[in-house]
Each structure stands twice: as structure tokens, then as C-alpha cells.
LOVO-548882 format. One line per field, with one value per atom (N, C-alpha, C): residue in one letter; atom name; x, y negated, z negated. Coordinates in Angstrom, 1 decimal. Atoms other than C-alpha are relative to their C-alpha. Layout:
LOVO-548882
aa: A/...
at: CA/...
X: X/...
Y: Y/...
Z: Z/...
***
This chain:
LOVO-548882
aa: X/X/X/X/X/X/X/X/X/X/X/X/X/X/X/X/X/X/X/X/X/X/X/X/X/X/X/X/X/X/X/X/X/X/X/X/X/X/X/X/X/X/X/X/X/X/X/X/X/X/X/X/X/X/X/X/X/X/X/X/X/X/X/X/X/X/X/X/X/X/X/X/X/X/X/X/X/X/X/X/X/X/X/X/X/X/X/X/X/X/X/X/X/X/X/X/X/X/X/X/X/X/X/X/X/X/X/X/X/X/X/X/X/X/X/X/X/X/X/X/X/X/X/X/X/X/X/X/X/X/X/X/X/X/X/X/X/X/X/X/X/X/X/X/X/X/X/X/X/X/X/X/X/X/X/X/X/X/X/X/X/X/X/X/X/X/X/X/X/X/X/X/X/X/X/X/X/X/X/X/X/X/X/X/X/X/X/X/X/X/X/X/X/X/X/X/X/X/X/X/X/X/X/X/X/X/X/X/X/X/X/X/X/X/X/X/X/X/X/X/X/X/X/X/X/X/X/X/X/X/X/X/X/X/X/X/X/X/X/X/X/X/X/X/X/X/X/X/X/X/X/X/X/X/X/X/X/X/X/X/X/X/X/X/X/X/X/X/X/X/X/X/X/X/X/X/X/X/X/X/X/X/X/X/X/X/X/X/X/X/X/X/X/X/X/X/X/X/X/X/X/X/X/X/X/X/X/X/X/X/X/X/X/X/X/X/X/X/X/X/X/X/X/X/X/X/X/X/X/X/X/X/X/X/X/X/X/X/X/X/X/X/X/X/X/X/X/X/X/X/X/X/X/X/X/X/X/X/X/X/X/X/X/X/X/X/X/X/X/X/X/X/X/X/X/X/X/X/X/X/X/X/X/X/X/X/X/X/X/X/X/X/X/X/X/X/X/X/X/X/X/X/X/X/X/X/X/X/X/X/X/X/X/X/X/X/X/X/X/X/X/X/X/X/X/X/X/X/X/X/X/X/X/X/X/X/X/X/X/X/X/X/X/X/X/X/X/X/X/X/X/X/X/X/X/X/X/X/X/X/X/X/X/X/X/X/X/X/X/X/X/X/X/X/X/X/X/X/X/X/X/X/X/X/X/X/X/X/X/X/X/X/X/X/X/X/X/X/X/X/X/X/X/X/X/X/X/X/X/X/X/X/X/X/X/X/X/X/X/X/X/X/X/X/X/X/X/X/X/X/X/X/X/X/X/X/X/X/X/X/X/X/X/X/X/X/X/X/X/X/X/X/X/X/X/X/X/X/X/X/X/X/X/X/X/X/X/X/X/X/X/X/X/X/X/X/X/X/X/X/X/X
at: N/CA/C/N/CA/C/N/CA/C/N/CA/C/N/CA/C/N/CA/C/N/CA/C/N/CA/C/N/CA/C/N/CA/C/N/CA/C/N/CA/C/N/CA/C/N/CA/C/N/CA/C/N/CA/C/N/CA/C/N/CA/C/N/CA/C/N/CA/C/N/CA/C/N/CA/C/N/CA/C/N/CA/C/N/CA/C/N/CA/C/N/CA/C/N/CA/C/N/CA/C/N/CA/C/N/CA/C/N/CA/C/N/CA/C/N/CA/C/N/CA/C/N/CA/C/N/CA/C/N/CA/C/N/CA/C/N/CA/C/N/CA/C/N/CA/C/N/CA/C/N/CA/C/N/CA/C/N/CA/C/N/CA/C/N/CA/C/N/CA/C/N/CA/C/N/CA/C/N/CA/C/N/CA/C/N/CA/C/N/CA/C/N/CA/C/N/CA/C/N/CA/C/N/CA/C/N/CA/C/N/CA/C/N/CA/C/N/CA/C/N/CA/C/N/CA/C/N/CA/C/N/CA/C/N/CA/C/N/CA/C/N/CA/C/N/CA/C/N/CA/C/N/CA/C/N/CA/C/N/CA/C/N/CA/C/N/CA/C/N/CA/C/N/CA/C/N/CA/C/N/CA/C/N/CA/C/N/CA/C/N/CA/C/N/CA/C/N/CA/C/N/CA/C/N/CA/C/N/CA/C/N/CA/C/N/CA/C/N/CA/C/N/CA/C/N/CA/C/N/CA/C/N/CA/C/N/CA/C/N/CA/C/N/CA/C/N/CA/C/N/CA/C/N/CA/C/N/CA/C/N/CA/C/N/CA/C/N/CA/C/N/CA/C/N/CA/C/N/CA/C/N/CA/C/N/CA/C/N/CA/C/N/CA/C/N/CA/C/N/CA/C/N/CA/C/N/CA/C/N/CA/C/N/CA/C/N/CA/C/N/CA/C/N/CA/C/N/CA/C/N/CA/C/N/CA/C/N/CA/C/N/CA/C/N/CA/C/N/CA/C/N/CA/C/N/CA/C/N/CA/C/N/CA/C/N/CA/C/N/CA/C/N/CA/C/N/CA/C/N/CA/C/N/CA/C/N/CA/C/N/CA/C/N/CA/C/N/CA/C/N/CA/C/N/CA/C/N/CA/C/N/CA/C/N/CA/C/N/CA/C/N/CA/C/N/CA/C/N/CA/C/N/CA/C/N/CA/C/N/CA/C/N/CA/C/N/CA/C/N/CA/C/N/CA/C/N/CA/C/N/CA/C/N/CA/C/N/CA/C/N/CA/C/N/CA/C/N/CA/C/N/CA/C/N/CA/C/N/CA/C/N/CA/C/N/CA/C/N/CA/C/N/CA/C/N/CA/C/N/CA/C/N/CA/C/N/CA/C/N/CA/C/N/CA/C/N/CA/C/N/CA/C/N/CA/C/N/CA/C/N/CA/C/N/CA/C/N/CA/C/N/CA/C/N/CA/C/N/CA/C/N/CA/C/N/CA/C/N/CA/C/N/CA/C/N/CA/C
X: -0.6/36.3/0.1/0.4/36.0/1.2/-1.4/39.4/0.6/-0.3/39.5/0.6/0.0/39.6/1.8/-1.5/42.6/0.9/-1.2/44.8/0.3/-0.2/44.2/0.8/-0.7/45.4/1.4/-1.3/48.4/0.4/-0.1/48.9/0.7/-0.2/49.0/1.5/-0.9/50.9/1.8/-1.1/53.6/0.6/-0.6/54.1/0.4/-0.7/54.2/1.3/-1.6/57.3/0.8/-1.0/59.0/0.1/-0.5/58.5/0.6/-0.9/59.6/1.1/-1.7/62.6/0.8/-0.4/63.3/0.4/-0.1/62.8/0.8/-0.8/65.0/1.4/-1.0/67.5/0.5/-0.7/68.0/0.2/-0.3/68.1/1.3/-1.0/70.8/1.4/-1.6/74.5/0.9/-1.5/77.7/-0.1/-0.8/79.4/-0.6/0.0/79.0/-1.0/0.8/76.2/-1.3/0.7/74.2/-0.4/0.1/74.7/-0.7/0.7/73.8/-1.6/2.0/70.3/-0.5/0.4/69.9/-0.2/-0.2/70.5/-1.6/1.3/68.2/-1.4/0.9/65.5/-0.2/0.6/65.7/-0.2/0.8/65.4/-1.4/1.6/62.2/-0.9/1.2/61.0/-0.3/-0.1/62.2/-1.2/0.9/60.4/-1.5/1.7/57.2/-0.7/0.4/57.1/-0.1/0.4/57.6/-1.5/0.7/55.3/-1.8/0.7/53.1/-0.6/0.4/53.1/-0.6/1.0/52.4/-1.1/1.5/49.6/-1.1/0.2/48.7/-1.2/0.1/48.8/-1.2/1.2/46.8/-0.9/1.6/44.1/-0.4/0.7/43.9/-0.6/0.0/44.1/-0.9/0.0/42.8/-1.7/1.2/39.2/-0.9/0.9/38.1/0.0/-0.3/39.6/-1.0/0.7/38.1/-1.6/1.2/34.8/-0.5/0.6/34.8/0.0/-0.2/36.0/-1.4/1.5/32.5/-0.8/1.3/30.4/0.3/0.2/31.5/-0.1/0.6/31.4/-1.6/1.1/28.1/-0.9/0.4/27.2/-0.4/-0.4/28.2/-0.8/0.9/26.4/-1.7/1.0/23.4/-0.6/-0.1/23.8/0.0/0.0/24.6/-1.8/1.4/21.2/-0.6/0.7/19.4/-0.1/-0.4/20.9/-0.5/0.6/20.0/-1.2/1.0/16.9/-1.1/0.4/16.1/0.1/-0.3/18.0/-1.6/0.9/15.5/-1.8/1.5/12.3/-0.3/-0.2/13.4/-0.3/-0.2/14.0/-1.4/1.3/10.6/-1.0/1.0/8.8/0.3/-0.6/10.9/-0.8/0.1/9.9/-1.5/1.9/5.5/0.3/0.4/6.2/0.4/-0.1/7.8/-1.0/1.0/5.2/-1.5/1.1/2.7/0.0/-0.5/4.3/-0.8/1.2/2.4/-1.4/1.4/-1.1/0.2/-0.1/0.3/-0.1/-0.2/1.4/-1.5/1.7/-2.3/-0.8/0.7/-3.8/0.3/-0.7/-1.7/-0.8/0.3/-2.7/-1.3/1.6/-6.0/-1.0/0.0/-6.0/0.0/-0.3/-4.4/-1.4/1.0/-7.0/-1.5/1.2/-9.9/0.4/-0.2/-8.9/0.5/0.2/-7.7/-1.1/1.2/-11.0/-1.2/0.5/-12.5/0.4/-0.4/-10.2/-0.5/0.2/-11.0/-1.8/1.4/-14.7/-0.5/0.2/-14.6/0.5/-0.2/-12.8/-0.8/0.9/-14.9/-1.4/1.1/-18.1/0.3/-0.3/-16.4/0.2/-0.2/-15.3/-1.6/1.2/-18.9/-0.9/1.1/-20.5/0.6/-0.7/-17.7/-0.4/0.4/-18.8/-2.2/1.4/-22.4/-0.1/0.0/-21.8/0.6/-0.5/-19.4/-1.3/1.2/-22.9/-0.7/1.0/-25.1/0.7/-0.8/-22.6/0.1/-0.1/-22.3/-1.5/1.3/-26.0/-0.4/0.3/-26.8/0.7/-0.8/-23.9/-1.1/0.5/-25.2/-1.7/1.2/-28.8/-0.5/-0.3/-27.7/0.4/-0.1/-26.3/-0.2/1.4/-29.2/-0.9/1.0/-31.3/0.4/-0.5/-28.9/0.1/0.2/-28.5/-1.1/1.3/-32.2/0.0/0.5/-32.5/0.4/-0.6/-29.9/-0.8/0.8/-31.6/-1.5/1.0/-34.8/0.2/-0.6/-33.3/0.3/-0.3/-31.6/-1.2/1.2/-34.9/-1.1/0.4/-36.5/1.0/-0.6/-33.8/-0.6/0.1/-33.9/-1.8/0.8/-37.7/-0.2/0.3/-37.8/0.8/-0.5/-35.3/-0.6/0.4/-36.9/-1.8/0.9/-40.3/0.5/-0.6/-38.2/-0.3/-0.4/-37.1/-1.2/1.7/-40.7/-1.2/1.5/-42.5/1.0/-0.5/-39.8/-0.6/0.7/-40.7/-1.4/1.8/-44.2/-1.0/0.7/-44.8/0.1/-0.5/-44.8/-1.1/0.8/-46.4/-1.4/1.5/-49.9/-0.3/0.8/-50.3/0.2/0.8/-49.5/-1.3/1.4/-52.1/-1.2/1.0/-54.3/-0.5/0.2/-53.4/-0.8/0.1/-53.8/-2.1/1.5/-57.3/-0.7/0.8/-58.3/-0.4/-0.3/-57.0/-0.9/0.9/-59.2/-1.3/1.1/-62.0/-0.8/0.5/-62.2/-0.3/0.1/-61.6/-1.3/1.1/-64.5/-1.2/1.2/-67.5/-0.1/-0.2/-66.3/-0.1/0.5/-67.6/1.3/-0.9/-65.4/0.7
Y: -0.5/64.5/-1.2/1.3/62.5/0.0/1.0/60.4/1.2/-1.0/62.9/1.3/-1.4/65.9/0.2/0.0/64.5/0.0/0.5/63.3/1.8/-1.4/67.2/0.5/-0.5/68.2/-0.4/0.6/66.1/0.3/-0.8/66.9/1.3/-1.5/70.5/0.3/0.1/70.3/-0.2/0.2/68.3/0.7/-0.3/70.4/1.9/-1.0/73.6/0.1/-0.3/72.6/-0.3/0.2/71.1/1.7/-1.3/74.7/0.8/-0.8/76.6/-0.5/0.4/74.3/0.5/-0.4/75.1/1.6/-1.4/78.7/0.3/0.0/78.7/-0.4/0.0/77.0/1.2/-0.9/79.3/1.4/-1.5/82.5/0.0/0.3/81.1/0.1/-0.2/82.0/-0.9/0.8/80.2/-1.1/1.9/76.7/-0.5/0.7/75.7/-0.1/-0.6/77.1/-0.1/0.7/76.6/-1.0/1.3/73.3/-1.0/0.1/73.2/-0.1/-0.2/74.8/-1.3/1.2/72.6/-1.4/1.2/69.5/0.2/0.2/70.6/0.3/-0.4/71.7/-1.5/1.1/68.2/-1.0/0.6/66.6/0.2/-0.5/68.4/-0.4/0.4/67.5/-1.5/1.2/63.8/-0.1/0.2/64.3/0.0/-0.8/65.7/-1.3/0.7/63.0/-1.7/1.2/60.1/0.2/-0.4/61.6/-0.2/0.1/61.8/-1.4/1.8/58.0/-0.6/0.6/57.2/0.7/-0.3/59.6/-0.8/0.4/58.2/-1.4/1.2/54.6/0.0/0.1/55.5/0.1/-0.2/57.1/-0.7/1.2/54.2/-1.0/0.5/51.8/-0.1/-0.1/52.6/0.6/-0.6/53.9/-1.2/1.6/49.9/-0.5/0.5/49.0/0.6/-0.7/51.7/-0.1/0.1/51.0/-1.1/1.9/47.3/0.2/0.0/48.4/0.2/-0.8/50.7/-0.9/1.1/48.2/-1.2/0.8/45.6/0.7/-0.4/48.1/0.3/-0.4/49.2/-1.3/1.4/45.5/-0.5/0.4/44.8/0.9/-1.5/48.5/-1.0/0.6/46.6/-1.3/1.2/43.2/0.2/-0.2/44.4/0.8/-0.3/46.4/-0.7/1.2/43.8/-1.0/1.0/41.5/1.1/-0.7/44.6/0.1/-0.9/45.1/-1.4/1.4/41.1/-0.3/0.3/40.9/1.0/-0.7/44.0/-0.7/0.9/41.9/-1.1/0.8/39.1/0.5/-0.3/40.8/0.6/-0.4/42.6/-1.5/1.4/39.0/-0.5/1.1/37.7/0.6/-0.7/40.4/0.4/0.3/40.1/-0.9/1.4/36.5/0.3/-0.1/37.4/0.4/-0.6/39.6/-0.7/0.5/37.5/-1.4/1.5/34.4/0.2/0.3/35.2/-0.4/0.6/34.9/-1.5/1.3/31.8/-1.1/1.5/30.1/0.0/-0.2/31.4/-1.0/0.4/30.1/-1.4/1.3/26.8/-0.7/0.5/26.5/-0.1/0.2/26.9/-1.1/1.3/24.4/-1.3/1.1/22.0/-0.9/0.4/22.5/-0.5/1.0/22.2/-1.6/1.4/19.1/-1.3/0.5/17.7/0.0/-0.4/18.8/-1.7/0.8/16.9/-1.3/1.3/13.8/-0.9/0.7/13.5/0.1/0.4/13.7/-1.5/0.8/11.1/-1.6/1.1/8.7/0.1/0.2/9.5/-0.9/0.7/8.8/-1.9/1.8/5.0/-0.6/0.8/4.5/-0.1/0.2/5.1/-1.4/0.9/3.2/-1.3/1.3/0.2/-0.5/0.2/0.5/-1.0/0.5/0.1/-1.5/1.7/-2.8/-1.1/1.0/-4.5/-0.5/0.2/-4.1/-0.6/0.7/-5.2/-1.9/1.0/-8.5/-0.5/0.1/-8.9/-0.7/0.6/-8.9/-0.7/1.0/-11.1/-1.4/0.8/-13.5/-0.3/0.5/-13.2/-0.5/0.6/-13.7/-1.6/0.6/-16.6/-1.4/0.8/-18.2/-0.3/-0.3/-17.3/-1.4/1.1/-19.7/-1.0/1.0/-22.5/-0.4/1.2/-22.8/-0.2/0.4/-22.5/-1.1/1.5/-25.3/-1.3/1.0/-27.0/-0.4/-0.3/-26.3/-1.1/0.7/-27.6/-1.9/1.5/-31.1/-0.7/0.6/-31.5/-0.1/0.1/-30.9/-0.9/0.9/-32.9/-1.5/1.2/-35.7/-0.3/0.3/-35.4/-0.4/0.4/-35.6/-1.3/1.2/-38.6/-1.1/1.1/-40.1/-0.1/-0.2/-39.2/-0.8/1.3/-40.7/-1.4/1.6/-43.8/-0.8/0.9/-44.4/0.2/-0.3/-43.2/-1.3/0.5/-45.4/-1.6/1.6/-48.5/-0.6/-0.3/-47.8/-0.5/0.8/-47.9/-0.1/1.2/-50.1/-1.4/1.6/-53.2/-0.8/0.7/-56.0/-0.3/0.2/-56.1/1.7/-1.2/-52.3/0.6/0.1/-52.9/-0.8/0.9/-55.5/1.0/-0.8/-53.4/1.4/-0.9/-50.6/-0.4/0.6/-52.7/-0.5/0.8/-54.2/1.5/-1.3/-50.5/0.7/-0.4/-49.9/-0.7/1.3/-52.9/0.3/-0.1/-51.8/1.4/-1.0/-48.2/-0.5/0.0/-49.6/-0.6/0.7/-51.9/0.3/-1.0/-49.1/0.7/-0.9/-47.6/-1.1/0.6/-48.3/0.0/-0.4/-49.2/0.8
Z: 1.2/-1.3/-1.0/0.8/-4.5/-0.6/0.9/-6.1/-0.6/0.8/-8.8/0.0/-0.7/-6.7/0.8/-0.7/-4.5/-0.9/1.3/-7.9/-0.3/0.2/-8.5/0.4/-0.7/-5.5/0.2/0.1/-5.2/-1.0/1.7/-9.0/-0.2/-0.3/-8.2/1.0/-0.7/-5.2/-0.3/0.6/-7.1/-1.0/1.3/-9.8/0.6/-0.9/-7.3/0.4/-0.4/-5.9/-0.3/0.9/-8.7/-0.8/0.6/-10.3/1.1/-0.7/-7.2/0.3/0.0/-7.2/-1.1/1.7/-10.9/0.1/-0.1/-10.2/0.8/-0.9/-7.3/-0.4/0.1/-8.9/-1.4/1.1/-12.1/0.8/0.0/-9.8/1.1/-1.5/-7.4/-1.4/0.4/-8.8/0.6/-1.1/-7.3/0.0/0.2/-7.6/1.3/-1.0/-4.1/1.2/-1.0/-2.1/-1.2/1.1/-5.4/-0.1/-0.4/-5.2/0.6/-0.8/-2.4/0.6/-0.3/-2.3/-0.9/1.4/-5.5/0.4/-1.0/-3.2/0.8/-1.1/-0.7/-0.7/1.0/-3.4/-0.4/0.5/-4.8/1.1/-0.8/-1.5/0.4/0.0/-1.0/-1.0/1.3/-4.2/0.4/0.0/-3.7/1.4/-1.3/-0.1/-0.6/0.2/-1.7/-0.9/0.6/-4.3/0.8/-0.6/-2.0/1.0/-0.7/0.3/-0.9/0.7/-2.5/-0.5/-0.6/-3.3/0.9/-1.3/0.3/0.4/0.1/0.2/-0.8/1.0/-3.1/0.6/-0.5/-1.6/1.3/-1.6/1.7/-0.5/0.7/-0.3/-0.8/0.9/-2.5/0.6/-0.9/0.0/0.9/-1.3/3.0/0.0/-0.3/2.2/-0.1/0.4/1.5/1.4/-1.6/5.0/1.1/-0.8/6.5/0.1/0.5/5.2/-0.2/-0.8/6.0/1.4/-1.7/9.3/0.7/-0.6/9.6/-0.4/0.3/8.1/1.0/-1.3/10.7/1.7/-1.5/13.6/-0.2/-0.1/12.2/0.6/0.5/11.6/1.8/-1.3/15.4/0.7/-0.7/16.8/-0.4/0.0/15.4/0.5/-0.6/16.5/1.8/-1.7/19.9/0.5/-0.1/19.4/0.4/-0.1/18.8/1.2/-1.3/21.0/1.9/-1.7/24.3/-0.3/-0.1/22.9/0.2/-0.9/23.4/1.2/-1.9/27.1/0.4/-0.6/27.6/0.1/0.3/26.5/0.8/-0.8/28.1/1.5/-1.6/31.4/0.3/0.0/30.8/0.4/-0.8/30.9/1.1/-1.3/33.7/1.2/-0.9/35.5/0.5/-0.2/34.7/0.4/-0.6/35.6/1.3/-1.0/38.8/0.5/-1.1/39.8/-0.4/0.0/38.6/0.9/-1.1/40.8/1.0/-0.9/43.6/0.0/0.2/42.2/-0.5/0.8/40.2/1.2/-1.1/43.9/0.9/-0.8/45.3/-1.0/0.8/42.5/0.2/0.0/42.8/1.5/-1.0/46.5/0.0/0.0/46.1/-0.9/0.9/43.2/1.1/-0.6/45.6/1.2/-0.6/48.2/-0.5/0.5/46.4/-0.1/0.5/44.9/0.8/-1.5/48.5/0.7/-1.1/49.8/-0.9/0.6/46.7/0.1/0.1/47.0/1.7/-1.2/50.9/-0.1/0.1/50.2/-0.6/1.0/47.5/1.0/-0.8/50.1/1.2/-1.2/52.8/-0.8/0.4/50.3/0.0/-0.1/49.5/1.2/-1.1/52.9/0.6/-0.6/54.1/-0.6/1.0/50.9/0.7/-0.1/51.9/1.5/-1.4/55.9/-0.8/0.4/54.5/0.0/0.3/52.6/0.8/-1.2/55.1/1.1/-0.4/57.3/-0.1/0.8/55.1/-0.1/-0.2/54.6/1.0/-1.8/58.1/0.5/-0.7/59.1/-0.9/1.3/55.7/1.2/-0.3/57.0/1.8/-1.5/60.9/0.2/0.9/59.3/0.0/0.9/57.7/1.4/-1.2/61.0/0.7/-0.8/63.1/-0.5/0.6/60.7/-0.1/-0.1/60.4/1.2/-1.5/64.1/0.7/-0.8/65.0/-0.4/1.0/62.1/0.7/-0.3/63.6/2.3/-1.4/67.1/0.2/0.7/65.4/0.3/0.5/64.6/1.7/-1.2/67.8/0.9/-0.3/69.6/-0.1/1.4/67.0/0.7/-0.4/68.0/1.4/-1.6/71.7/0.1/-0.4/71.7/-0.7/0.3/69.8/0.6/-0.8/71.9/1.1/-0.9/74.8/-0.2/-0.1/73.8/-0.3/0.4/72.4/1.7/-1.7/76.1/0.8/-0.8/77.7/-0.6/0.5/75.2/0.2/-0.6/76.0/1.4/-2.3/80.3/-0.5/-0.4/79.7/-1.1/0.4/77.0/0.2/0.0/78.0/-0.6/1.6/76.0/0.2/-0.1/78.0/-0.5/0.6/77.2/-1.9/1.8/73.4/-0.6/0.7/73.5/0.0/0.1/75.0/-1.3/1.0/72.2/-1.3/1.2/69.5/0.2/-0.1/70.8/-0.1/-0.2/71.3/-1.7/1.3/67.8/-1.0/0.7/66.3/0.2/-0.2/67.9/-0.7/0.7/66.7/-1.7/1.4/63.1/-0.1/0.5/63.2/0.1/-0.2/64.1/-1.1/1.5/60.8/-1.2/0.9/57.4/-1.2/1.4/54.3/-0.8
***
């Protein structure tokens, strides 16, 4: 109902039972019971017009309150919307990722293995490559010490036989069979030419 419409009615209202008071009192007779009604006729009026005020007042009043009130319950009916219709989205993903967690931890393990399978191949390749070379190092080095002790084998050999004729050619040289060498030696030179 629009402002206008109520002022009407209240309007109306008030002016009804100020005239049925009015009329009431001119058809009443008698001092004391007269009075009377006339009393209780203007309490009713006085009721109707206070009444009318605090109607007045509510309907002026109270349609701003009321209509902040709706715009923050709406405000809040919306928000709370919102806000379930996020929990629900939410809960919707939680709930593909859950059920997708199992392929994720398959997927995970099967990552791990490969890549264990790959990491233990890769140390097996170096440890083989590092066996090799330690090998190869090894028989180089034992190679190496093979030829120094024959050398050294050599030499000593090499010593001992020349000590061994030393002392063979001290025994049995003595100074008639250097002569004899020497004369043998003198003789071959002198059959030869220049």
C-alpha cells in the first residue's frame, strides 16, 4: 500500500469517530450519564488519535528498518550462497583428487622405479667402466714391474757374470799365459796388411 493511501485511511478513520463522537454526544440528554458517555467518547477519540500517531510513526519509520533489515538478510542469503556453492566446488575437487590419488601414488611408484632401475644401471655401468680401468692400471703397473725386474735381473746377471769371469780370468791367468796371449795376439796382427 502506498504512503498516500494509508494517510487516507488513517485520515478517514479519524474523522469517523470524531463524527460518531459528535453525533453521540448531541443525541445523549442528562447531566450525568451524559457526561459520562462524553468522557468515554473522548477517551476513544484520544485512544484513536494516539493510536494514530503511533501508527503514523511505525509507518513512517519502520519501512527503512525493515528494508535494511531485507537487504542485509538478502545480502547475507547471498553471501552464504556463494560461500556453499564454493565449499561445494571445493569439495567437488577434493573429491576428483581423492579418487585420482591412487593413479597419482601408481604413477609415483612407478616413476620411482624406473628411475631406481635407471640409477642402479648407471652405477653398475661406472662401476664396471671403474673395474675395467682399475685392470687395465693394474696390469700396466704389473707390466711395468715385470720389465724393471727382468732389467734389474739383466744387470745382476750381467754383474755376476763379470765377476765370475773376473775371478776365473784371475785363477787362470797367470803371467806365462798372458804372455802367451799377447804373443798369440802379435802374431795374428802381423799376417795382416795395414
Amino acid at each position: 500500500m502506498k504512503r498516500s493511501g494509508v494517510w487516507k485511511v488513517v485520515a478517514s478513520a479519524l474523522l469517523v469517530l470524531l463524527f460518531a463522537a459528535m453525533s453521540a454526544h448531541a443525541a445523549e440528554e442528562g447531566g450525568n450519564a451524559a457526561t459520562e458517555r462524553a468522557n468515554a467518547i473522548f477517551k476513544w477519540i484520544n485512544f484513536a488519535i494516539v493510536a494514530g500517531v503511533i501508527g503514523w510513526v511505525f509507518l513512517k519509520l519502520t519501512p527503512s528498518f525493515f528494508r535494511k533489515n531485507a537487504e542485509i538478510i538478502s545480502s547475507a542469503i547471498t553471501k552464504a550462497t556463494a560461500a556453499k556453492a564454493e565449499a561445494d566446488r571445493q569439495l567437488r575437487e577434493a573429491e576428483e583428487k581423492l579418487a585420482r590419488l591412487g593413479q597419482e601414488v601408481a604413477q609415483l611408484r612407478a616413476t620411482a622405479q624406473r628411475e631406481a632401475a635407471a640409477e642402479a644401471e648407471r652405477l653398475r655401468v661406472i662401476t664396471q667402466s671403474d673395474i675395467q680401468r682399475v685392470g687395465l692400471a693394474a696390469k700396466a703397473e704389473i707390466e711395468a714391474a715385470e720389465r724393471a725386474a727382468r732389467l734389474e735381473l739383466k744387470v745382476i746377471a750381467a754383474n755376476s757374470a763379470v765377476d765370475g769371469a773376473e775371478s776365473l780370468l784371475e785363477k787362470e791367468l797367470t803371467p806365462q799365459a798372458q804372455e802367451t796371449l799377447v804373443t798369440a795376439f802379435v802374431k795374428s796382427l802381423e799376417g795382416r796388411p795395414n
